[in-house]
C-alpha positions as CSV (number, residue, x, y, z in Angstrom):
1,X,17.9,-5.3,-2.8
2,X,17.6,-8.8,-1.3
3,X,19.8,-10.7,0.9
4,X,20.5,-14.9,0.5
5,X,20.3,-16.0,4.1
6,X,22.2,-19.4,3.5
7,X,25.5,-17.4,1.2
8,X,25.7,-15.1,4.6
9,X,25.6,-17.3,6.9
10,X,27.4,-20.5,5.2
11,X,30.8,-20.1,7.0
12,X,29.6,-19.0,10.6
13,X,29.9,-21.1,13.6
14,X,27.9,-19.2,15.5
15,X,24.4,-16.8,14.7
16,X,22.5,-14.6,17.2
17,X,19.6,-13.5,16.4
18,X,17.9,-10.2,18.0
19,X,15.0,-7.3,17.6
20,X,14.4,-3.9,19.3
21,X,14.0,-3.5,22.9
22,X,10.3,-3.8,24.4
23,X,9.7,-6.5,21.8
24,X,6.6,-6.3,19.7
25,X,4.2,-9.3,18.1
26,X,5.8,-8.4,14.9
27,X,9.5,-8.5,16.5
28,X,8.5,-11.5,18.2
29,X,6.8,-13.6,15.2
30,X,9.4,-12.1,12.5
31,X,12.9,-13.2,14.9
32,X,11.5,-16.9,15.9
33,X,10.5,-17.3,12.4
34,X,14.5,-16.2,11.3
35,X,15.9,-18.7,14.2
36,X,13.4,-21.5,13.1
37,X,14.4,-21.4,9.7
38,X,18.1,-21.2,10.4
39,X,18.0,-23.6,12.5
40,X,15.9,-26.5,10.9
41,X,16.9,-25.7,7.2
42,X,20.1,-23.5,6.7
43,X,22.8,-24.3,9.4
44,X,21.4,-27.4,11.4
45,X,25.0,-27.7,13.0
46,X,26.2,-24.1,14.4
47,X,25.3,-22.9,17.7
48,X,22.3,-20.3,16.2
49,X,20.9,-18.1,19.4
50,X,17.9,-15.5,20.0
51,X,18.0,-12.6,22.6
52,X,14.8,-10.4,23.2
53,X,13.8,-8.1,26.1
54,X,12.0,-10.9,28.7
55,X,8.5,-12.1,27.0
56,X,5.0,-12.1,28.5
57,X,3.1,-15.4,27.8
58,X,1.3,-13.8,24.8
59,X,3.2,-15.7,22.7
60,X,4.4,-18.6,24.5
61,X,2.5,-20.6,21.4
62,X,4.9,-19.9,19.2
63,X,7.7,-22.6,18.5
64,X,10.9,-21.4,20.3
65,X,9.5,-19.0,22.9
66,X,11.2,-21.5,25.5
67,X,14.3,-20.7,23.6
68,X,14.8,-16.8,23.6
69,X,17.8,-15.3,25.9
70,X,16.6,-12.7,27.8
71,X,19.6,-12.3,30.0
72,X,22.0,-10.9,27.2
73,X,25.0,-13.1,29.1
74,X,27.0,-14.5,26.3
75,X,30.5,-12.4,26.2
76,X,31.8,-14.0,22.6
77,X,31.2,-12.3,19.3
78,X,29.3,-13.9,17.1
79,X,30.3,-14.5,13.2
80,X,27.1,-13.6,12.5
81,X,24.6,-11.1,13.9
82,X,20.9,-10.7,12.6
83,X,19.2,-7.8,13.8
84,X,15.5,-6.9,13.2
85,X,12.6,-4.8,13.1
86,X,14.8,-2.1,14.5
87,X,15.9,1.4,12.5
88,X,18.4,2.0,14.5
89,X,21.3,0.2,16.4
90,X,20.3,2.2,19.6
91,X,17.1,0.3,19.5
92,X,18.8,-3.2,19.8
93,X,19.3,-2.5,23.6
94,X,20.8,-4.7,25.5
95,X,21.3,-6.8,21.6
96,X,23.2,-3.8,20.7
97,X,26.6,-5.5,22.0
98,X,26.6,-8.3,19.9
99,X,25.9,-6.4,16.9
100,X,29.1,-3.7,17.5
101,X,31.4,-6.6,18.1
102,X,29.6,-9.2,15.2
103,X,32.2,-10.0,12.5
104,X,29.2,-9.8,9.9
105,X,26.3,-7.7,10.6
106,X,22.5,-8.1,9.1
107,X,19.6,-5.6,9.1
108,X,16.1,-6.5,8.1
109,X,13.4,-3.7,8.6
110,X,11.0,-2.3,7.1
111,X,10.4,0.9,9.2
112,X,10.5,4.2,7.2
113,X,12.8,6.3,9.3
114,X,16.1,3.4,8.8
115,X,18.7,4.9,7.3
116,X,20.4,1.9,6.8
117,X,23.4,-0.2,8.4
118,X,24.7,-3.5,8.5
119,X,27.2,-5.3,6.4
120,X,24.1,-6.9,4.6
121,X,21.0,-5.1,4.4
122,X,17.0,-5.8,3.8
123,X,15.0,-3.1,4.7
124,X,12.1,-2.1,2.6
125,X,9.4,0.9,4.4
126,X,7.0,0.2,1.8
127,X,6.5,-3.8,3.7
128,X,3.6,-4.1,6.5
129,X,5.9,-5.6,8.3
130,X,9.5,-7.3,9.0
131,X,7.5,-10.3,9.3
132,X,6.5,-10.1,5.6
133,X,10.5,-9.5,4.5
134,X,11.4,-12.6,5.8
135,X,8.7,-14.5,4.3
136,X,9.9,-13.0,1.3
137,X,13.3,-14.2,2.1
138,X,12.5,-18.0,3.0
139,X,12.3,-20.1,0.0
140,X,8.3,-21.1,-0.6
141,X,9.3,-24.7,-0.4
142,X,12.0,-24.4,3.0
143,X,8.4,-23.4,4.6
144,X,6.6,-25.2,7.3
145,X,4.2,-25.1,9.9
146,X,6.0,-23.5,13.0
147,X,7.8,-20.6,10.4
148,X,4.2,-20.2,9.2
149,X,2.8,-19.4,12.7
150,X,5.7,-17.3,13.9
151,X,5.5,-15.4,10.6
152,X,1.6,-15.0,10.7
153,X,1.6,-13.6,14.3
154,X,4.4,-11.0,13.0
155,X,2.2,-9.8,10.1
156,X,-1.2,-9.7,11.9
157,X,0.9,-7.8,14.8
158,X,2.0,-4.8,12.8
159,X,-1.1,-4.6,10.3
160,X,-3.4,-4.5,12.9
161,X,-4.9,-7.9,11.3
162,X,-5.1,-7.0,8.5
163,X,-6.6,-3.8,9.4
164,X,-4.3,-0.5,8.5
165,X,-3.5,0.7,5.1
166,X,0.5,-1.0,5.4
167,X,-1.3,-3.8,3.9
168,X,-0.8,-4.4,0.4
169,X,-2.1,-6.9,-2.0
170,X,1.6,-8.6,-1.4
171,X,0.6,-8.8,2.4
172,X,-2.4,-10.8,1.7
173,X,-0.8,-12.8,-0.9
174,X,1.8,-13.7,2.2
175,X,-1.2,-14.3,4.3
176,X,-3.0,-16.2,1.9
177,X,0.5,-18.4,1.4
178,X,0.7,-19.1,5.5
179,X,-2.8,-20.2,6.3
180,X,-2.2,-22.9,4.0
181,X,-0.5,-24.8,6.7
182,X,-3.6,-25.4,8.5
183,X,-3.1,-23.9,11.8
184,X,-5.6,-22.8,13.7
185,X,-5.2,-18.7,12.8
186,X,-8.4,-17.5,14.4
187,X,-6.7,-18.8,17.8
188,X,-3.4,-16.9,16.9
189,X,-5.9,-13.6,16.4
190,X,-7.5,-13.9,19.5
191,X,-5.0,-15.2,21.4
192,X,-2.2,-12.2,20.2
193,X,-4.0,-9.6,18.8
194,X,-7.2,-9.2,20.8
195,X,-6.6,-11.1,24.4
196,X,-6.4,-9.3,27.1
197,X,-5.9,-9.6,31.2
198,X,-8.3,-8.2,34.0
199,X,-5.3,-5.7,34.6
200,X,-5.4,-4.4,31.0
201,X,-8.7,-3.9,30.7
202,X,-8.3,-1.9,34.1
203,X,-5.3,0.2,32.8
204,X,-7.3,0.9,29.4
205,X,-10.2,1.7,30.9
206,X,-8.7,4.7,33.0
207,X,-6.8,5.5,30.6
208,X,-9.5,6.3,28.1
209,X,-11.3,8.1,31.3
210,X,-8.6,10.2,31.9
211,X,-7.9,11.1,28.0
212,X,-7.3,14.7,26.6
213,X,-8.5,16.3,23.3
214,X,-6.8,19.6,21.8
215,X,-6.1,20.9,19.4
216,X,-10.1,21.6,18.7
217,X,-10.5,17.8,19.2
218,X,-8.4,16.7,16.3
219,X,-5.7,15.2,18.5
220,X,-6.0,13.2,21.7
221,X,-3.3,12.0,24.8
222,X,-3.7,10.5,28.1
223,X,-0.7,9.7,30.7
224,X,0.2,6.4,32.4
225,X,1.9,7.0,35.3
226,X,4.5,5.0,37.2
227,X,2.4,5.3,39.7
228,X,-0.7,4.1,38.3
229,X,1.4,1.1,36.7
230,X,2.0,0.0,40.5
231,X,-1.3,0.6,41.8
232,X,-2.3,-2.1,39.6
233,X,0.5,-4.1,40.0
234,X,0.5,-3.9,36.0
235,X,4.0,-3.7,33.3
236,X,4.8,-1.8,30.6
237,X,3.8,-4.2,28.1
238,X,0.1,-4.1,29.5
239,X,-0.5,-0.9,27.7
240,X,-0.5,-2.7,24.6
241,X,-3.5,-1.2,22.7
242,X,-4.3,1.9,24.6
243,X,-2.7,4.4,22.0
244,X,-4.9,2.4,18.6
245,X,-7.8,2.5,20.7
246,X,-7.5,6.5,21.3
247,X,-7.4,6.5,17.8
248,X,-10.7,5.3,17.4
249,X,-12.2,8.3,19.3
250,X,-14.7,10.2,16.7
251,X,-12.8,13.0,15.0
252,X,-9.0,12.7,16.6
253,X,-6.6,12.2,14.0
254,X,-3.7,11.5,15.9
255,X,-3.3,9.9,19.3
256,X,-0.7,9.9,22.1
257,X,-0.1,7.7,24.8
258,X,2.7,9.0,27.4
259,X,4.1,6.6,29.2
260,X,6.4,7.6,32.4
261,X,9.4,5.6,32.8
262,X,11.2,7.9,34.9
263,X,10.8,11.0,36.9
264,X,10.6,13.9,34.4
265,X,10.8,11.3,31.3
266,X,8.4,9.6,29.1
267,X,8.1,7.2,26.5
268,X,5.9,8.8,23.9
269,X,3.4,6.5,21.6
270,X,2.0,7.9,18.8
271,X,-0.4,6.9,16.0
272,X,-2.6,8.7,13.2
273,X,-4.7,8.5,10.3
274,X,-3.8,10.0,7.4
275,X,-3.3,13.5,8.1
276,X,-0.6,13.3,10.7
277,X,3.2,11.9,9.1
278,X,4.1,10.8,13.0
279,X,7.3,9.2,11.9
280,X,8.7,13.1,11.0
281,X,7.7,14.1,14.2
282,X,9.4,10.9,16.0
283,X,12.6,11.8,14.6
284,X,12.6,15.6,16.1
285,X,12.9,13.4,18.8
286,X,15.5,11.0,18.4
287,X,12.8,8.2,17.5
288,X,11.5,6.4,14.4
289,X,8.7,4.3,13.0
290,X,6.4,4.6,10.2
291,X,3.9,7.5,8.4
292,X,0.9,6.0,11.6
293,X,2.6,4.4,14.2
294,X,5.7,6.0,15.7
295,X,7.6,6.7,19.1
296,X,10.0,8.3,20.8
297,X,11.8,8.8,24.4
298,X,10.9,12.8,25.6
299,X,12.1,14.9,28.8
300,X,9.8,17.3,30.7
301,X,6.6,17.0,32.5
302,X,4.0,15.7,30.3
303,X,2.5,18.8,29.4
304,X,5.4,20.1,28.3
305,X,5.8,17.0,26.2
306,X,2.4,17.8,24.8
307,X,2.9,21.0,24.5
308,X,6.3,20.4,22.3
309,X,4.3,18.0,20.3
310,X,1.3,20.4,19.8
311,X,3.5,22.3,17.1
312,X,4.4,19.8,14.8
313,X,1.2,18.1,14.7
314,X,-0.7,21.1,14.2
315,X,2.0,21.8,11.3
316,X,0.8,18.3,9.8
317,X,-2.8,18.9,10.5
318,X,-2.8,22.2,8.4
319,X,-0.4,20.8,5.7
320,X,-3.1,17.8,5.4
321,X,-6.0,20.4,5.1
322,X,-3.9,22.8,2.5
């Protein structure tokens, strides 16, 4: 069921704005697209802000970068509180306060695992992406230029350009819609998709040299280290890429990236091809995301995170082959 952006939000006096933790090109794009539109066409007069997790200059293109709160100050509740791209409250992070204490409450989302929550919910796992849901939201004529870009970078973010089988004929359709505006979209590509730093290239580079098959080569991990991150003075965000480029190693079918945030803890990144159902074994977890691209937050060293992991995607593997 759909939502009507301008009936919520017609008696608020003040809108926040927000996505998951660690924000992504598709959290990014979809929540300035949402804060554009709300405030140039639906509420021109209420105080309407946007808080991520501090950006990198990836996206500093897009219209209201300059504008997003990163330090999560603001003590008021809001009247209304639109949270995206996130399955879970949990995943709002330092965001998650303003949506507990929100008078009304929005979810848009289009990951699998959401079990749904809000006051008003859009969340659809069948979409590429929550950029696509609010294009779908956004009247065709309220449209313009800067929502177009934001909304463009969200889609291309999540389907790998166009790449992975989330993309649907309504995908392109969206696509097709957006690129009408006349921006410059192989710049938007290059520049958010497929740029990368000296550092990055470092960081992926030992990472694919220090990479692991098992499970007779059908499944592949490597580990970042915290250690490694300082040694080249790198961030979290600069290991955008590693785990879809594992992934592209002849004959794996799913790929993991381990990521240590914490002595004895790791963020877990995981991504497959058709055989693996990742988002199932996210959830063992305590995480979420979709059938090829999923995550979670795992204790142990990382062989025993590996070898917890083994199990269930071996599981998938042979229920795939059956």
């Amino acid at each position: 069921m759909s939502i009507d952006i301008k009936e919520i939000v017609k008696d608020a006096k003040t809108i926040a704005i927000s996505g998951h933790e660690r924000p992504d090109g598709d959290c990014i794009g979809s929540t300035l697209a949402l804060y554009n539109y709300i405030k140039k066409i639906v509420a021109k007069d209420v105080k309407v802000e946007i808080f991520l997790d501090k950006l990198g200059p990836r996206y500093s293109y897009l219209k209201g970068y300059d504008e997003v709160d990163s330090v999560f100050g603001r003590r008021q509740p809001y009247d209304v509180f639109f949270g995206l791209d996130s399955s879970t409250v949990d995943r709002y992070g330092n965001a998650g306060k303003y949506y507990e204490k929100a008078a009304v409450t929005v979810c848009i989302d289009h990951h699998v695992s959401n079990q749904g929550f809000g006051t008003y919910r859009f969340i659809d796992g069948d979409a590429s992406s929550t950029g696509e849901l609010v294009f779908r939201l956004i009247p065709d004529e309220e449209l313009d230029e800067d929502i177009a870009v934001c909304l463009y970078s969200a889609i291309i973010s999540d389907t790998g350009v166009l790449k992975y089988s989330c993309t649907s004929p309504a995908t392109l359709k969206a696509v097709a819609r957006l690129i009408e505006f006349d921006f410059d979209f192989t710049y938007v590509v290059d520049r958010s998709f497929y740029e990368k730093t000296y550092v990055q290239n470092q960081l992926l580079g030992r990472a694919l040299v220090e990479s692991v098959r098992f499970l007779e080569n059908r499944a592949i991990f490597t580990v970042v280290t915290k250690r490694m991150l300082k040694f080249y003075d790198a961030l979290p965000k600069d290991l955008d890429g590693i785990v879809n480029q594992l992934l592209l190693t002849k004959g794996v079918s799913c790929a993991i990236l381990l990521y240590e945030m914490d002595d004895m803890t790791y963020k877990v990144s995981m991504r497959s091809d058709d055989s693996v159902d990742v988002s199932k074994i996210a959830l063992v977890y305590g995480g979420g995301g979709h059938v090829k691209a999923a995550g979670c937050t795992m204790k142990g060293t990382s062989h025993d995170v590996i070898n917890s992991l083994s199990a269930y995607i071996e599981a998938e593997l042979d229920r795939s082959q059956a």
